[in-house]
N, C-alpha and C positions, 0 to 999 in steps of 0.2 A: 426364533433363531438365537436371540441373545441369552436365552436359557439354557442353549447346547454348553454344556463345559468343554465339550472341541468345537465348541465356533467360539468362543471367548478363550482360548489356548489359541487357537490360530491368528485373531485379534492382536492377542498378546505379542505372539511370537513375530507376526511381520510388522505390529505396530512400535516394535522395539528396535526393530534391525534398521527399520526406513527413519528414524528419530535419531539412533546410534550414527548413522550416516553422515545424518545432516550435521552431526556436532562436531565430526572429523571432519568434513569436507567445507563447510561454512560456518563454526562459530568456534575453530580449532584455537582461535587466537585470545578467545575470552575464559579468562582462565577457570572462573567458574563453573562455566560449561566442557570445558577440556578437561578438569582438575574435580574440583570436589562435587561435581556430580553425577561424572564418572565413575568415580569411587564411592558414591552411595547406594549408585546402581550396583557395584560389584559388590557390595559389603550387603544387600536385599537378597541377592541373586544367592551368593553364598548362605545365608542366614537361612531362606527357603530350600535349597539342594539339602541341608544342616539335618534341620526338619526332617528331610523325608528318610536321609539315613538313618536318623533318631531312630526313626519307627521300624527300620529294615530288618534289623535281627531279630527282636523279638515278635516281630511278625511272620517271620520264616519260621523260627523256634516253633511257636504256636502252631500256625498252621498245619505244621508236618504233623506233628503230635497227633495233632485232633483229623488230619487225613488217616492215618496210622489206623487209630483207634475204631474212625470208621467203615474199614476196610471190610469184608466179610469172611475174611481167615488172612493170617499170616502168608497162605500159597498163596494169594492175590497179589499180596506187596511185593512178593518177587517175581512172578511173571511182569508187573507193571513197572518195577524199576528196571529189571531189562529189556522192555522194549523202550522205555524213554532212552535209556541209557543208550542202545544201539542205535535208535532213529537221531539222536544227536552226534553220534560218532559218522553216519552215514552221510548225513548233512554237510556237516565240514568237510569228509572228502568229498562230496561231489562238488561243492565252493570250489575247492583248492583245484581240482580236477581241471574245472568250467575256468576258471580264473588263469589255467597252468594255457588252454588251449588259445585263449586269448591274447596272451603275448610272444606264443611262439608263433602263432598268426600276424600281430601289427609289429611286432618288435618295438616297446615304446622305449623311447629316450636315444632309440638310434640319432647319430647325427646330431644331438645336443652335447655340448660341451659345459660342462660341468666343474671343469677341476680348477677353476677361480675361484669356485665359492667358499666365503670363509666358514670355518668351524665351528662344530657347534660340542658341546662335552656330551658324551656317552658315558651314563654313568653307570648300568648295566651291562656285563660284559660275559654273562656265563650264560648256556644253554640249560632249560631246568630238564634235571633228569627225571625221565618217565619214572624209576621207582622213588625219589627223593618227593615227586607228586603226589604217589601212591600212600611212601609214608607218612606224609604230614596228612594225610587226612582221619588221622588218628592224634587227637593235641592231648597231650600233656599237662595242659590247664585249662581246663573248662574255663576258669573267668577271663584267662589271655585270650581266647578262642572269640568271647564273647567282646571282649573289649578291643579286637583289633576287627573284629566282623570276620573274621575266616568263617566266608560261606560252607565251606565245605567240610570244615569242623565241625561248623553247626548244626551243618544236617546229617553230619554223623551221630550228633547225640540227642538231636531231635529222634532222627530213626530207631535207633536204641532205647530211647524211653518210651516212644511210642507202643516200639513189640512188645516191653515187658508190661506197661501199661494195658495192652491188647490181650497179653498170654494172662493176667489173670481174672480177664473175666469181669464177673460181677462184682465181686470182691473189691473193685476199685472204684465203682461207678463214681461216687463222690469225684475222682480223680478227673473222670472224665468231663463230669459238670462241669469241672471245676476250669479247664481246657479249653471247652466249648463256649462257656461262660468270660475266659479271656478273649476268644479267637473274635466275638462278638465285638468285642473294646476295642481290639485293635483294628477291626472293619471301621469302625465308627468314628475312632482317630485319623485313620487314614482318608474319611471323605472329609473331615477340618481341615484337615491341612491341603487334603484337592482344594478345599473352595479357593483358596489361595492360589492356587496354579495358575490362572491367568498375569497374576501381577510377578509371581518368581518367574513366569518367564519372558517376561514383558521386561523386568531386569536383568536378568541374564542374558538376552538377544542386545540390549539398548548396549551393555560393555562394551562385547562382540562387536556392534557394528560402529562401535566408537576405535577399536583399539587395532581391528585389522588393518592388514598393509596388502590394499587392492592390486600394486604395483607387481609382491612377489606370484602372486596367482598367477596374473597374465603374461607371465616368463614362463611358466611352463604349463598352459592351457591344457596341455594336450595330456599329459600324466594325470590332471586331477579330473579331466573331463570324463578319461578311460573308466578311473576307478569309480566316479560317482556312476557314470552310465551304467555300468553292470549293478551297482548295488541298488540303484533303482528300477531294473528289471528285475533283483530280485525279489524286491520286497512287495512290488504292482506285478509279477509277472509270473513269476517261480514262482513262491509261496501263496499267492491266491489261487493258480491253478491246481497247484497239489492237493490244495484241501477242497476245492470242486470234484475232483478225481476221486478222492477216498473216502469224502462224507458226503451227508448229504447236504450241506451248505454251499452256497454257488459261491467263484471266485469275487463275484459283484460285491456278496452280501458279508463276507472276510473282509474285503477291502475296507467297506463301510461301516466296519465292527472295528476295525483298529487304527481307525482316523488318533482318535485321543489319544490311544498308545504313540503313534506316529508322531506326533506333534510334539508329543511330553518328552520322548527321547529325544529328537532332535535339541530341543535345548538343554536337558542335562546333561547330554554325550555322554551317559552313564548308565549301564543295565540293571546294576543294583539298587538305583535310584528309582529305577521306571520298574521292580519288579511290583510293588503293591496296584500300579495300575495297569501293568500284564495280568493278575492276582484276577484283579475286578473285571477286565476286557472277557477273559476265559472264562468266569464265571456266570457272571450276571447277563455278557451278552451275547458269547457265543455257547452256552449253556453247558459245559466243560466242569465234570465233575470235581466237586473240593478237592478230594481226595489227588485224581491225579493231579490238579490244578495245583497244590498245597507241595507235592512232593516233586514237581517237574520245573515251577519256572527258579525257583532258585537256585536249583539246579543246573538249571539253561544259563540262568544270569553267569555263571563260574564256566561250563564248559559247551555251550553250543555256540560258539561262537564263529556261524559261517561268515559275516561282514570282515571282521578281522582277517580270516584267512585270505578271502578276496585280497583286501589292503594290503596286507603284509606279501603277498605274493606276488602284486603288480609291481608295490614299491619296490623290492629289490631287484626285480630284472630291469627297472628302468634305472634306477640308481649305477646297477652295474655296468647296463650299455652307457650312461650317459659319462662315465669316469673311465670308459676306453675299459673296460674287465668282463665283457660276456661271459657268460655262464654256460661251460662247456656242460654239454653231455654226462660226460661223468658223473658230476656234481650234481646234478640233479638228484639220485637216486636221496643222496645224506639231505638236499637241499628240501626235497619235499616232506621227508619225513620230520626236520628241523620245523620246518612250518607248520604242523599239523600239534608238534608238542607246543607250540608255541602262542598258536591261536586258543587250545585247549588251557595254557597257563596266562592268558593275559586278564582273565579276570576279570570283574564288571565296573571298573572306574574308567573314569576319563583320562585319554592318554593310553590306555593300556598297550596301542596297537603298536603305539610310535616306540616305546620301551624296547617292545620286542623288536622292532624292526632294528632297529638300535644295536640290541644285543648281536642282530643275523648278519648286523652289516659288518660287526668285529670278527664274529665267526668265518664269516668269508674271506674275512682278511681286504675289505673295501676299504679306499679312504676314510679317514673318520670325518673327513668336509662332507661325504655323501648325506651325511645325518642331517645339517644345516638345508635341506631344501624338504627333509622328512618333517623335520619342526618347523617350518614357516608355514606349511599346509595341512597339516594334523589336526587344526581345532576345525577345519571346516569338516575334513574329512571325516574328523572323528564323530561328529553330529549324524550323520547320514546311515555310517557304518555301525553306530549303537540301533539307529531303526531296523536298521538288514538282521541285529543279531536276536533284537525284542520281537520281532514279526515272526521271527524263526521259529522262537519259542512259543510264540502261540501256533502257528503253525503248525509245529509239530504234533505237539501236546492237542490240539485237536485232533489230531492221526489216533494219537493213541490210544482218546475218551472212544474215538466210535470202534476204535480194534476193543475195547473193554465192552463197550455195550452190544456187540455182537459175539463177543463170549459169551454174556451172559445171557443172549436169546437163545445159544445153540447151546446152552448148559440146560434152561428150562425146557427146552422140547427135547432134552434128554431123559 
């Protein structure tokens, strides 16, 4: 057991949160333990998440490349980036859909009153426009691209160097070694800094469970109960039935393939962080080919993001009900489509959900107090809803290896 790296992540993860606890709740007063051990934990915990971004772009860069290259023609890369493409666009609506049905059912925040709570700054205030998303995924500076991690710059110029790398052939092979040869270092980078995963998140839980404030939770149970409940059916409920449904992998045996993934997100509350061990989940153990493996989850990491939509769509109809401003009819139509750009632009850091929410709640013209009860419960939420968004993408991306490998059985008995 103790050789499982997701039984020593789990170890880690609640043996941090039940220590964190006890130093808020019984040793809050010595300052040692409230002060500067605190802050060692937070300064490991950052030092480890540091790490695994370290390794993020140039493990997306690579990978795509060397997916790219082993593609079996160029027509492949496009049939398979539009069906990732559309199977994550599908996703998120039916999230936002399932998520829409649910509060027009319980109505949550009815009856709570809200408009005491004080302020919190919105620092975000515009809606990203759908072509202004389209254009920037084209940079201007490969090394800004590279140095701010814009995913999706990235995999713009991984994609591009891969076809031209693919279109000539032999001619390049050294090229390719040369790729293959990298992708290999950075597999092998990325299981050093796993072995460490027990202890970054053994410090990152200990903060956490030092620095929360149990009191704002239980003022409004009923809002963070909703949204955790559904993203926990979706990640145990949805997404392992779907992939029982379309491959041949049973819901059981998904579940028990992305324990680690599970675990690992939860305490990074970051999808870019957790993509090298979505990377390895989809490879190694649900046998999910490189190639789509290579070009879908960093992918996912940037725009499948159904956890988010979930969040971002309970939290504003409770926020509205709970400040007297229901959300008429009308508004719907602008209010769903706003959601939909908005879970697609929030990106795979932590926090990303609350940003946005942030932004919808100026757009609606809501108090700007309403924000203040989004940020008091954002870091739990957002731990829960980065697993809803990393299960997705294996999820998915499972769909699409066995829609690939039955292509390629009804191409040979062609």
């Amino acid at each position: 057991m103790m050789k499982s790296l997701s039984t020593r992540i789990f170890i880690g993860l609640f043996a941090g949160l039940i220590f964190g606890t006890i130093v808020q709740y019984f040793l809050n007063d010595i300052g040692f333990f409230s002060g500067n051990l605190v802050d060692l934990a937070g300064g490991a915990g950052t030092m480890f998440v540091n790490m695994i971004m370290m390794l993020v772009v140039p493990l997306v860069f690579v990978s795509i490349v060397c997916g790219v290259c082993e593609l079996q023609d160029l027509k492949s890369f496009g049939r398979l980036g539009g069906k990732t493409f559309g199977f994550y666009i599908i996703n998120t609506f039916v999230a936002i859909a399932t998520a829409l049905l649910v509060v027009l059912l319980l109505d949550p925040g009815k009856g709570v009153d809200m408009s005491s709570t004080d302020g919190v700054a919105i620092t975000a205030t515009e809606l990203p426009s759908l072509m202004a998303l389209v254009v920037d995924i084209v940079p201007r500076n490969p090394v800004a691209a590279f140095m701010s991690g814009n995913m999706l710059q990235v995999i713009f110029m991984a994609l591009m160097l891969g076809g031209v790398i693919k279109s000539l052939g032999e001619h390049v092979a050294g090229a390719v070694q040369g790729f293959q040869t990298a992708n290999k270092i950075m597999m092998k980078l990325i299981s050093v800094v796993m072995s460490l995963a027990p202890y970054g998140v053994f410090a990152l839980m200990f903060k956490l469970g030092a620095t929360l404030d149990a009191g704002v939770f239980m003022s409004v149970v009923e809002y963070m109960v909703l949204i955790l409940a559904l993203l926990l059916v979706w990640i145990f409920v949805v997404y392992p039935v779907a992939v029982g449904i379309f491959t041949p992998i049973s819901a059981k045996t998904f579940r028990e393939k992305t324990q680690e993934q599970v675990l690992f997100s939860l305490s990074t509350a970051s999808s870019n962080a957790t993509i090298p061990v979505t990377m390895r989940t989809l490879t190694e153990k649900l046998g999910v080919n490189r190639a789509v493996a290579g070009f879908g989850v960093p992918l996912g990491a940037t725009m499948n993001m159904g956890g988010v939509a979930i969040y971002i769509t309970i939290a504003i109809f409770f926020v509205a009900n709970a400040f007297g401003m229901p959300i008429t009819s009308e508004q719907l139509p602008s209010l769903l489509f706003s959601i939909f750009l908005l879970s697609v632009g929030a990106g795979g850091v932590p926090g990303g959900g609350m940003v946005m929410i942030g932004v919808l709640i100026h757009q609606m013209g809501l108090p700007i107090e309403a924000f203040a009860i989004v940020a008091a419960l954002d870091r739990i939420i957002d731990m829960v809803l980065t697993s809803c968004n990393v299960v997705g993408d294996a999820a998915v991306l499972t769909i699409v290896d066995q829609t690939e490998k039955v292509h390629q059985v009804e191409l040979a008995k062609s």
